[in-house]
Each structure stands twice: as structure tokens, then as C-alpha cells.
N, C-alpha and C positions, 0 to 999 in steps of 0.2 A: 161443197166440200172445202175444208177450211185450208190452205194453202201452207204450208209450216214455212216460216223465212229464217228461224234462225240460222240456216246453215249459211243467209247470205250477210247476215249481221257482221260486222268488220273488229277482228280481234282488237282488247284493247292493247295501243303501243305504248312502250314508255317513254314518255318524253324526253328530249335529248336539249341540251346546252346548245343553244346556238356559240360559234364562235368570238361574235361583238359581244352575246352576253358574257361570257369567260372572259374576256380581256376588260371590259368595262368593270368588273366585278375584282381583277386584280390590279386596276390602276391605281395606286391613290394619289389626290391632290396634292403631291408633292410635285407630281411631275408638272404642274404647269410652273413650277422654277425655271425650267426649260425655254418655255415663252417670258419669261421676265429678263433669262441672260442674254437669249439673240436679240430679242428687242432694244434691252441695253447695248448690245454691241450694235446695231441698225443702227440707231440714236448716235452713239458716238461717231459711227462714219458718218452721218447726215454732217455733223457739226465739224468733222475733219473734211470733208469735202467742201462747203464751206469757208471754213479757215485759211487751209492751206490751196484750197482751188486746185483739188487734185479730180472732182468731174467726171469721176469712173461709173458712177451708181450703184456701189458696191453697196450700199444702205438698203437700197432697197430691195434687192434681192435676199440679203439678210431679213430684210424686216418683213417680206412672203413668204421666205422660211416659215420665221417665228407666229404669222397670221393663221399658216396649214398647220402647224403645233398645237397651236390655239381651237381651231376650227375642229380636229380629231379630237383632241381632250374634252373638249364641251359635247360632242356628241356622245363619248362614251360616260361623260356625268350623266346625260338624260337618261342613256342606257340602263348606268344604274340604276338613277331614279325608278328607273320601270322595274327592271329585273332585278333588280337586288336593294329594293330601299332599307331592310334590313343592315346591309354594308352599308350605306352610305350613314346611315344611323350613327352607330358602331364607330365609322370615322369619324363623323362631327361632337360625338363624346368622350373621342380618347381624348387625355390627357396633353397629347403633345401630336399626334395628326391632324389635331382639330383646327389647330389654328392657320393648317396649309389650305386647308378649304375658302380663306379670303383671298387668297390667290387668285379662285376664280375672276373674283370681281377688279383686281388688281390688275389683271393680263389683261381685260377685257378691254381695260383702259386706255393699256399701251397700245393695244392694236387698234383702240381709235384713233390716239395719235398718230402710227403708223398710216390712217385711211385720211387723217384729214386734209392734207393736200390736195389728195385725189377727189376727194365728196367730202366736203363742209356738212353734207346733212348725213350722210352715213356715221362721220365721227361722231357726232353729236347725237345718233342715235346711239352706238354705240358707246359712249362717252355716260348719257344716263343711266344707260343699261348698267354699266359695267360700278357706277357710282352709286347707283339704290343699293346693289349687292352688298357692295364693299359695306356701305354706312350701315345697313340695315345689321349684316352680318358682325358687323365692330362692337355694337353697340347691345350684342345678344351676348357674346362672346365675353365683352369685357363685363357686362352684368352679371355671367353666373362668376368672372373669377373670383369679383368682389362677394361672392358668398362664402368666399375660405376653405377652407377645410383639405388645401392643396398640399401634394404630394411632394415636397420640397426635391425631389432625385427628378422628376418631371416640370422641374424650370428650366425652360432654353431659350433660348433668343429666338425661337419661332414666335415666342409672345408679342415680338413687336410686329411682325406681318399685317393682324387685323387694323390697328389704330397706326401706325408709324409709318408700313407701306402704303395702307392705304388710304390716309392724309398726304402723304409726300408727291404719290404718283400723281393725286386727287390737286393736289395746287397744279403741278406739272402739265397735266392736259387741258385743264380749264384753260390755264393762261393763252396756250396754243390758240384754244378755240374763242380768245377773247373775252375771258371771265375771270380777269388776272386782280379783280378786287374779292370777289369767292377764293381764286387761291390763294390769296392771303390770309384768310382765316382758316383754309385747310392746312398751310403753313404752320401756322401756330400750332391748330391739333397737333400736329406730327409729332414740332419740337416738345412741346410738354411731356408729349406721349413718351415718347425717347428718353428724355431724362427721367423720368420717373420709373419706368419699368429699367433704365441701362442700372438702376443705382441698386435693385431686387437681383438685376442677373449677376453682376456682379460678389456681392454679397454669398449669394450662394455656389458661384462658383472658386471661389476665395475658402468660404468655412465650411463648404458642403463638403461631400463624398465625391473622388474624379468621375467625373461623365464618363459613363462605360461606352468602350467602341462604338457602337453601334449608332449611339445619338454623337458622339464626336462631331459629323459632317454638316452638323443645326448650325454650330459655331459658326459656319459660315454667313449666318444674318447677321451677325456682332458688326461684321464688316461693312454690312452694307446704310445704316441710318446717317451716319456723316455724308457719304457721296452724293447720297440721293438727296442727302437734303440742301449740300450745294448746288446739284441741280436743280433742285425745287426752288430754291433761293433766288439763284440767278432769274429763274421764268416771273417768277413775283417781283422780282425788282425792278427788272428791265436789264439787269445785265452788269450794271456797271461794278467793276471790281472794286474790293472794299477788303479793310480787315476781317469783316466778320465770314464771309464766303472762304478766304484764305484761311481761315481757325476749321472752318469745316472742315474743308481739305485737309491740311495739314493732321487733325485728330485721325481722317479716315487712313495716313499715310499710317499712322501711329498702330492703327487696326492692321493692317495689314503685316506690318512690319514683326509685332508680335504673332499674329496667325503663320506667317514664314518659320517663325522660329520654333510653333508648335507642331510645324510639318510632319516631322516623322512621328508622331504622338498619333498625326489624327491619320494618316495614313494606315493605322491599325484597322481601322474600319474595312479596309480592303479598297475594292474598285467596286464603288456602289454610285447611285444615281441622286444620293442625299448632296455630292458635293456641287451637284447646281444651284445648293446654297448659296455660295459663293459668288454666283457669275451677275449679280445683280449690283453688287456693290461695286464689282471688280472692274465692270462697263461704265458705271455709272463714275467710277473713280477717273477713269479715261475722258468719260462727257464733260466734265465740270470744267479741268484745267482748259482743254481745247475749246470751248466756248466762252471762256474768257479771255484766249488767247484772240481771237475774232471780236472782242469787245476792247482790245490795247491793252491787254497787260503782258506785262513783259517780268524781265530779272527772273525770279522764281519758277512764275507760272511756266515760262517758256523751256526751263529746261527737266520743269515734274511730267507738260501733257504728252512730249513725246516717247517716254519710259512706260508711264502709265497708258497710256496707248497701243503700243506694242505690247506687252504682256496682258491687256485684256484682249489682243486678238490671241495670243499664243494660248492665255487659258481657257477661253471657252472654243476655240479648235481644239484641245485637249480632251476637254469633255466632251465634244462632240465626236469624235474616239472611240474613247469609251463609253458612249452609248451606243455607238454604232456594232462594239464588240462585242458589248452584254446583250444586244439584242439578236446579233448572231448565234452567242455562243449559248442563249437560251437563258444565261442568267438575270435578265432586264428584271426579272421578280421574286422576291424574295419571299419572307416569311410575311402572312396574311398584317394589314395595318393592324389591326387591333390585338398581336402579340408583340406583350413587353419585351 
């Protein structure tokens, strides 16, 4: 006699969303900004500690922060890679998300800097890892833009992220790790990089259409190619103060000084997580003076690195704020990347 089993057959369920999948699926690659500003701030206290022989280790607990930033965000990119490569698709051909996604490779780098004191071979795995990414991804990135056919309302200064952060960071860590004739030629990418695409942003933000609210908070990478690349500068050169380091500086004060006065413009955008734009240059503006104050410069440098020091801790404590609040208050995530 034949045995009937379908009664013991298991209904079928309907699949449910894991929670990592839902949150990997609303992250975008913007948020590794995050890891690029405390790292920058890490960095600058390395170099004020240093400097001034103040010995606290306030850098590196910063720069664990900014590692555990790093280490969540990377898991939930694999995440989506799994569960949602459709989104991450989606990401790396908008328009104007797409070029947050060299970040990856960019953060990855800093927090090999941040590990190389600790382990020489950790950074330096790190360090490759984080530089295949970057170049591989710059060099994809800037191939389709040279195919045209671009949306002139979707030019921002995220354009420099792929080739200008990640040349600049790419000189900056090498050199750490003793590769300071490689970051000399990542140097140079940067700088070309920067003038060439500053002279496009410009251009269209001048005869274009006003950048509606919502991209507003991009502006904040306008700020950051001067600083970084007096840091990067300094790491390739060996340090010693010069006119041309002080021109960097001095243009980054210049960025800044205009973005202050576009304050309540960009402030329109509201309290969003775009303005971690900003915290890259803003550290990175605080790094350069004080590590050249540590190499004997004086007159100028001495009384821009302690202003510009204090207000890169004041703003990225700021924004660490308000990420703290939008992530309370539920609003950490807005409207899906791939709406205009």
C-alpha cells in the first residue's frame, strides 16, 4: 500500500529580506566619505601630535573609528554584490553616484595608512588592494566619460574622486610605505587630473543651470583637491616648505572661503549625509599647514595650521552629529541612488 506524504510536504514560504540585505541594498557609496573625513582627521592629529608634542593618541582612536566605518561599509558592498547586484549596477551607472563608488578603493587606502605603523605587511596588503581598485576603477570610469554624450545638469565635483583622490591618496600612502618615487608619478596624475576636469566644473557651474538642492552637498569635493594635494606634495617631496605647497594651501583657503559664503545656499539641501563631502578637504586643510609646521615653517603657516585645525575638528564633530541623529531619528536614508 502506497503511503500518501503529501500531507507531510512543507508549505511553500515566502522569502523574507534579511536585515544586512535591506541595509546593504540602501547604503550608497557615498557613505565611505565618512571613512575619508575621520581618517583625515586621524592624520591631522597624527601630525599635531607630533608637531606640537601634545602625545594624547587621540589619532588613533580616530583612525579605529574610521577602520570600523570602513570594515562595515565593505561588508555590506559584498552584501550587495550578493543580494542585490542589480543595485549596485544601477549605482555604478548613474550619472553622478557612480563616481562615489572609487571611494571604495580610496578609503581602503587610507586605512592602510592608518595600519601601517602597526604591520608593514597588513598596510601594504592593504595598500595594493585598495590601489588595484582605485586605478582599475579610474580608468573604466574615465573611459566611458570620454564617450560624450554627458548630461551637463550631472557635472559635479564628484568627477574628481576616481582620478584626483585617487592619485593624490595613491602618492600619500605609497610614500608612507616607501614608494615615494611611484608617488611621484601618482602626483602628477592627480595634478593634471584636477586642472583639467577643475576647468569643466567650473565652466558649468558658472553658464549652467543652479545645482538643485539636493546635489548642492557634491560641492564639497571642490574643496578638497588643493589640501590633499599639499599633502600629497609634502609626502613626495620630503616635506620641505616651498612656494608651491604654500600656493596649494593658500587656493584650498580660497575654496573654502567661497564655500563659507555659499553656506546658507547649500544648507538648502537640509541635514543629509552628502555634506561628508566636505570633511576630506576640510582634515586634509588642517594636515598640510601642521606638517609643515613640524618641518620649520613658520610666518604664515603658523598662524593658518592652528585655525584650520580647530575647525576641521569642530566640522567633522559636527557631522558626526548629524549622522548620529539621522540615524536615530530614521532619516540616515533617503530616496533610492538611482533617483534623480
Amino acid at each position: 500500500m502506497a503511503i500518501d506524504t503529501t500531507g507531510f510536504q512543507p508549505k511553500p514560504q515566502k522569502l523574507r529580506t534579511s536585515g544586512i540585505e535591506r541595509l546593504a541594498t540602501k547604503t550608497p557609496a557615498s557613505y565611505f566619505g565618512m571613512v575619508l573625513g575621520l581618517a583625515g582627521l586621524g592624520n591631522a592629529w597624527r601630525a599635531a601630535e607630533q608637531t606640537w608634542h601634545i602625545g594624547s593618541g587621540v589619532s588613533e582612536w580616530i583612525l579605529a573609528v574610521a577602520a570600523a566605518v570602513w570594515a562595515i561599509l565593505v561588508l555590506l558592498f559584498a552584501a550587495k554584490a550578493v543580494f542585490a547586484l542589480d543595485k549596485l549596477v544601477a549605482e555604478i551607472n548613474h550619472p553622478v553616484q557612480c563616481c562615489f563608488v572609487g571611494l571604495i578603493g580610496v578609503a581602503t587606502m587610507l586605512v592602510a595608512g592608518a595600519v601601517e605603523p602597526y604591520s608593514y605587511a597588513a598596510g601594504l596588503t592593504l595598500f595594493g588592494t585598495g590601489f588595484a581598485f582605485t586605478s582599475i576603477f579610474a580608468v573604466w570610469r574615465t573611459g566611458g566619460l570620454w564617450h560624450g554624450e554627458r548630461d551637463h545638469a550631472t557635472t559635479t565635483a564628484v568627477l574628481y574622486l576616481p582620478t584626483v583622490a585617487g592619485s593624490f591618496v595613491t602618492a600619500i600612502v605609497a610614500s608612507s610605505l616607501g614608494f615615494q618615487d611611484w608617488g611621484q608619478l601618482a602626483f602628477g596624475a592627480g595634478v593634471f587630473s584636477w586642472l583639467a576636469i577643475e576647468s569643466i566644473l567650473l565652466h558649468r557651474l558658472i553658464t549652467g543651470p543652479m545645482t538643485p538642492p539636493s546635489l548642492r552637498p557634491t560641492l564639497g569635493v571642490q574643496l578638497a583637491p588643493a589640501p590633499v594635494g599639499a599633502v600629497a606634495y609634502i609626502s613626495v617631496s620630503g616635506g620641505t616648505p616651498d612656494i608651491f605647497v604654500h600656493a596649494l594651501i593658500g587656493y584650498g583657503i580660497l575654496q573654502l572661503v567661497v564655500l563659507l559664503r555659499l553656506s546658507q545656499w547649500l544648507r538648502e539641501a537640509g541635514a543629509v549625509m552628502g555634506f561628508w563631502a566636505f570633511s576630506f578637504g576640510a582634515t586634509s586643510l588642517a594636515t598640510a599647514p601642521v606638517r609643515l609646521l613640524g618641518r620649520g615653517d613658520n610666518a604664515a603657516i603658523s598662524l593658518v595650521a592652528p585655525i584650520t585645525f580647530f575647525l576641521a575638528n569642530l566640522f567633522v564633530l559636527g557631522l558626526t552629529v548629524m549622522t548620529a541623529w539621522l540615524l536615530v531619528s530614521g532619516r540616515m536614508y533617503g530616496k533610492p541612488i538611482t533617483e534623480k
